[in-house]
N, C-alpha and C positions, 0 to 999 in steps of 0.2 A: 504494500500500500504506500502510494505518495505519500511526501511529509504533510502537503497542502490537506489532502483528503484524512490524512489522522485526527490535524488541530479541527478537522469540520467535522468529522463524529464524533470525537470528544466534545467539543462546544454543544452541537447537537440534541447529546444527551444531558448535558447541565444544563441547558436553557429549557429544556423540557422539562426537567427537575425546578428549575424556577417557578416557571408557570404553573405545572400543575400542585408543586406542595406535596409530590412523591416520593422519598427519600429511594434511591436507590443503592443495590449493596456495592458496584465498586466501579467504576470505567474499565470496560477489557484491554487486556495485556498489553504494551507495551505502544499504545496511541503515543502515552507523553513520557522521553526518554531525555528531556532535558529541559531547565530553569525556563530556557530558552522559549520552548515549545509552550512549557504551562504559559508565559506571558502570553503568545500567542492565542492559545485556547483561552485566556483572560478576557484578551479582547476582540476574541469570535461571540464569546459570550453576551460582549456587553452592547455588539452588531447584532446580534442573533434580535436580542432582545429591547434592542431602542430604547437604549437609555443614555444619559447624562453622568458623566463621571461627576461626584458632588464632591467625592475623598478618596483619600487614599490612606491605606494599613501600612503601617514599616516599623519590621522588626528586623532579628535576623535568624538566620536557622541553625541548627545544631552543631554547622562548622564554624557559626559566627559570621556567615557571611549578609549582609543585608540583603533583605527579601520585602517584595512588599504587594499589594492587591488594593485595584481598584474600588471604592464603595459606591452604588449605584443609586441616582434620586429614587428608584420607586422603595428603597427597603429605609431613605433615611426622612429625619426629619429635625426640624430647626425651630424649636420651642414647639405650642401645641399642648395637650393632654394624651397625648396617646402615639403609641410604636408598635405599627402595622409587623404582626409574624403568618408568613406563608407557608412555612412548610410544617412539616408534622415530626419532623427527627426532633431529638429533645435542644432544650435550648438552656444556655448560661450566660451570662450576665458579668461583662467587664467596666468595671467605671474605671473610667482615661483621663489624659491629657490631649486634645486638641488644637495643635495650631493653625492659624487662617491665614493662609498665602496672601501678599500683600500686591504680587506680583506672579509672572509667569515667571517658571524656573526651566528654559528648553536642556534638552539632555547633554547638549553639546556646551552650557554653562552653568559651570558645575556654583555651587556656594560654599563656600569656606564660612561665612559667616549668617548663623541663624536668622541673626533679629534684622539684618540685611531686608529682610524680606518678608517678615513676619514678625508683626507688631501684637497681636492679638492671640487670645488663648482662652478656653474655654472648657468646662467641663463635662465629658461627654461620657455615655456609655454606647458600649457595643452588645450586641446580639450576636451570640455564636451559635450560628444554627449549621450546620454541614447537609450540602446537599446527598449525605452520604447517610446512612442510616449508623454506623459504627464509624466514626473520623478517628478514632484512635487507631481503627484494624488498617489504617489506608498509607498506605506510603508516601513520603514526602512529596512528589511532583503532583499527586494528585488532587492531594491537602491544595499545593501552589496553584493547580489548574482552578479548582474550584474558590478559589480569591481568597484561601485561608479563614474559610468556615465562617464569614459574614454572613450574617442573616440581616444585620440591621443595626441603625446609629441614630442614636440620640444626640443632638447638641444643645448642649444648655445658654445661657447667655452667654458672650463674650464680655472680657476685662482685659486689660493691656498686661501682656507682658511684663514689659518694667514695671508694673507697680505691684507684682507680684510677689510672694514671700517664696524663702527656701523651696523648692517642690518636691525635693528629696526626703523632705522632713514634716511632709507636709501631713496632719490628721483628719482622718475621714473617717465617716462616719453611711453605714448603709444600711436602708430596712428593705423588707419586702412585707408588705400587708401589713406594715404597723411592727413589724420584729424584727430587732437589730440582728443582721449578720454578721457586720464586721466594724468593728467601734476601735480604730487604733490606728499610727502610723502606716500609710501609705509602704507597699511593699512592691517595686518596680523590679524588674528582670536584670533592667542595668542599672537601677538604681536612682539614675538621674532620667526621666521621661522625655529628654530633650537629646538623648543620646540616638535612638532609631532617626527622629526628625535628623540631627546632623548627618549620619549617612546618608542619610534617601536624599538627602540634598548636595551632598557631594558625590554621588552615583542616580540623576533625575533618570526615570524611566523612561524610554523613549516611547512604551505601548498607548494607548488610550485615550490619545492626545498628550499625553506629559503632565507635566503638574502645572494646572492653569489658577491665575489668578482667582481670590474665592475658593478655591478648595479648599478643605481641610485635613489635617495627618493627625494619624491618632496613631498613639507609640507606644500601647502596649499596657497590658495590666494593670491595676493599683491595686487592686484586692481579691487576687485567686480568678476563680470564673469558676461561683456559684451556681448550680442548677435549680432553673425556676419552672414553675406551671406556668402555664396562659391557659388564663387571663390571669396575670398578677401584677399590683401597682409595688414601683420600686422607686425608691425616693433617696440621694445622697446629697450630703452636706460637706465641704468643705471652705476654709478662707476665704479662697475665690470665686463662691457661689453656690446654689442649691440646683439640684436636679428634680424634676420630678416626672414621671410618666407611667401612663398604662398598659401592658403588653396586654394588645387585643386581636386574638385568631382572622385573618381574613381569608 
């Protein structure tokens, strides 16, 4: 099978799994054999499916190398009461750092420096929903094809950057239904939440359009990635602001 015709079955079958909210068990063998490919399949996906790139995920993967997936307008949302879930695989619950491109970042210029370019930060959560019905049984490229188990993104208000405190050190606080989960110090992967942002900004993607001005990058973790029912309202609080919304089945 052409390479062309791999990244279009695979796409294929995740855009289908968008649409309908049917988790299935795995992409067959050997469609996506490189970083390369899942980008591709990224944004066959997000063609398949007529969407708008709103954000972008960046982290890095288990060599440390940065990785990152587009986040699509129909799963996110920008203040509101409520965070539309499509599929039916189970779902968990990341509250983030958010920062808001001040600017277009094309791939061929790279940033050495953050706030260059991103004045603004907000508190967001993510929905990890895997169009995959078991995302732990799946292997890294397919994890990467399928945008890194995005189900959906909340953004809370925006505050500036600079007048931010420590973020490293920062205390959060999160309920679900009225009951605290997690009431303590912020626990990032790298520590510092602004560490995936610098990569992804010194390595711009060139898939999906790139990282265009207005978007946002979310970097990763603050507190585990709780497993929640839908319908359930989840609410966090930190210095920088308060979150609130509904996860409600559509």
């Amino acid at each position: 099978m052409s390479l062309p015709d791999r990244i279009q079955d695979a796409a294929t079958i995740l855009a289908e799994a968008h649409r309908t909210g049917t988790a299935i068990e795995s992409l067959p063998a050997n469609l996506v054999s490189s970083a390369a490919e899942a980008y591709a399949v990224q944004e066959r996906v997000v063609q398949l499916l007529d969407q708008d790139v709103v954000g972008w995920k960046a982290g890095f993967d288990a060599d440390g190398q940065p990785m990152c997936a587009p986040i699509m307008a129909r799963v996110s949302r920008h203040g509101g009461p409520e965070l539309p879930v499509f599929g039916s695989a189970p779902c968990a619950i990341e509250v983030e750092i958010a920062y808001i491109l001040d600017a277009d970042v094309p791939a061929d210029a790279p940033v050495a420096d953050a706030q260059s370019v991103v004045s603004q930060i907000a508190l967001g959560m993510e929905l990890i929903q895997s169009r995959y019905r078991d995302r732990a049984a799946q292997p890294f490229l397919a994890m990467l094809a399928d945008g890194l188990a995005n189900g959906g993104y909340y953004l809370a208000a925006q505050s500036r950057w600079a007048d931010a405190p420590d973020l490293k050190a920062m205390h959060l606080t999160v309920m679900r239904d009225g009951e605290t989960i997690w009431d303590k110090t912020v626990a990032h992967p790298q520590v510092d939440p602004a560490t995936p942002l610098n990569a992804l900004l010194a390595a711009p993607p060139r898939h999906c359009g790139g990282l265009r001005k207005g978007q946002f990058i979310t970097t990763g973790t603050l507190n585990g990635a709780p497993t929640v029912p839908v319908p359930s309202s989840v609410a966090a609080l930190t210095v920088i602001g308060p979150l609130a919304a509904k996860l409600v089945k559509r």
